[in-house]
N, C-alpha and C positions, 0 to 999 in steps of 0.2 A: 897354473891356469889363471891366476890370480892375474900375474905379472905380465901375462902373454893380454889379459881385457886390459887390461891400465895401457902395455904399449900401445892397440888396438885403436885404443878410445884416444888416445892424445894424436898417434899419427896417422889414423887413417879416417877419425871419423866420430862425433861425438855419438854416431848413432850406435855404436858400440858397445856403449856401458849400460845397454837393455840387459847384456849376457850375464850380469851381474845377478841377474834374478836368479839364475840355474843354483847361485853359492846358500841362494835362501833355504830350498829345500835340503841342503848337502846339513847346512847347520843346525837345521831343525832335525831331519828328521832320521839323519845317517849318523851324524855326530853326535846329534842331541846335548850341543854344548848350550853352558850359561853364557851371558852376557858379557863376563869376565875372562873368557876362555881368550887363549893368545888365537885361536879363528874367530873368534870374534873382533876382537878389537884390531886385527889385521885388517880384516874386510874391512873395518870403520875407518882406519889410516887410509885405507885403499878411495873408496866411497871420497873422504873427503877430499885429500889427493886429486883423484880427478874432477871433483868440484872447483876445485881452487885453480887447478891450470885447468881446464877446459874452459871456466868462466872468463880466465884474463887473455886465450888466445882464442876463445868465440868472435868470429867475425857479425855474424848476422844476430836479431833478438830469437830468432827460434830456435837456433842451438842454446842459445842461452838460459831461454825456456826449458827446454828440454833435458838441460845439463841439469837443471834445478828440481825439477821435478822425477826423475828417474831416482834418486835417493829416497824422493819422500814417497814415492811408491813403494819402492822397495820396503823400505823400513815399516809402512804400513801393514806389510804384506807378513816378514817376518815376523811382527808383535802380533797378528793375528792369529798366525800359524805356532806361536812359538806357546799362546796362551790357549789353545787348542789339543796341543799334544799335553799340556799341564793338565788340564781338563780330563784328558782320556786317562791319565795315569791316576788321577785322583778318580775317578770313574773303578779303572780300575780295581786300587787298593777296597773300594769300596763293594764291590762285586765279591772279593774275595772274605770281606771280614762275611759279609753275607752268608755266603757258602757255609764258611767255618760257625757260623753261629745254628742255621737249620742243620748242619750235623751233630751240634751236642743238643739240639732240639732234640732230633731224631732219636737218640741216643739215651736222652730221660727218659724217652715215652717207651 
């Protein structure tokens, strides 16, 4: 899917690499890779990738704009989401010592 947005986005359209969002949720919240995961740092080859050539065959400043901005969305979006789901799991872990601690409560008295 990756490689079907990157041709998308070079030959038919910078408006394109919007569909890049959809990889956010996949990484976050289906995969649940780190940072260093090879889906990660693919997406990031990818992302810049089409930064670099979209920018040097942008004809107009609003593609150019837009080539620019569509990354830093993005990225905003994932470090949101990604610091989010770290939260629920630490949420989590913490819901559980909980539990386990009112059951040896329960269990003195």
């Amino acid at each position: 899917m990756l490689l079907y947005i990157i041709y998308m986005t070079l030959c038919m359209g910078g408006g394109m690499m919007w569909f890049t969002f959809y990889f956010n949720s996949l990484l976050v919240f289906r995969f649940q890779d780190d940072y260093r995961s090879f889906r990660f740092i693919s997406y990031d080859l990818a992302m810049f990738f089409m930064m670099f050539v979209g920018m040097t065959l942008a004809e107009d400043i609003k593609t150019r704009v837009m080539i620019f901005l569509v990354p830093i969305v993005n990225y905003a979006i994932l470090f949101h989401w990604t610091n989010a789901r770290k939260d629920e799991v630490q949420e989590k872990a913490i819901m559980e010592k909980n539990r386990t601690i009112n059951l040896l409560l329960a269990e003195n008295e």
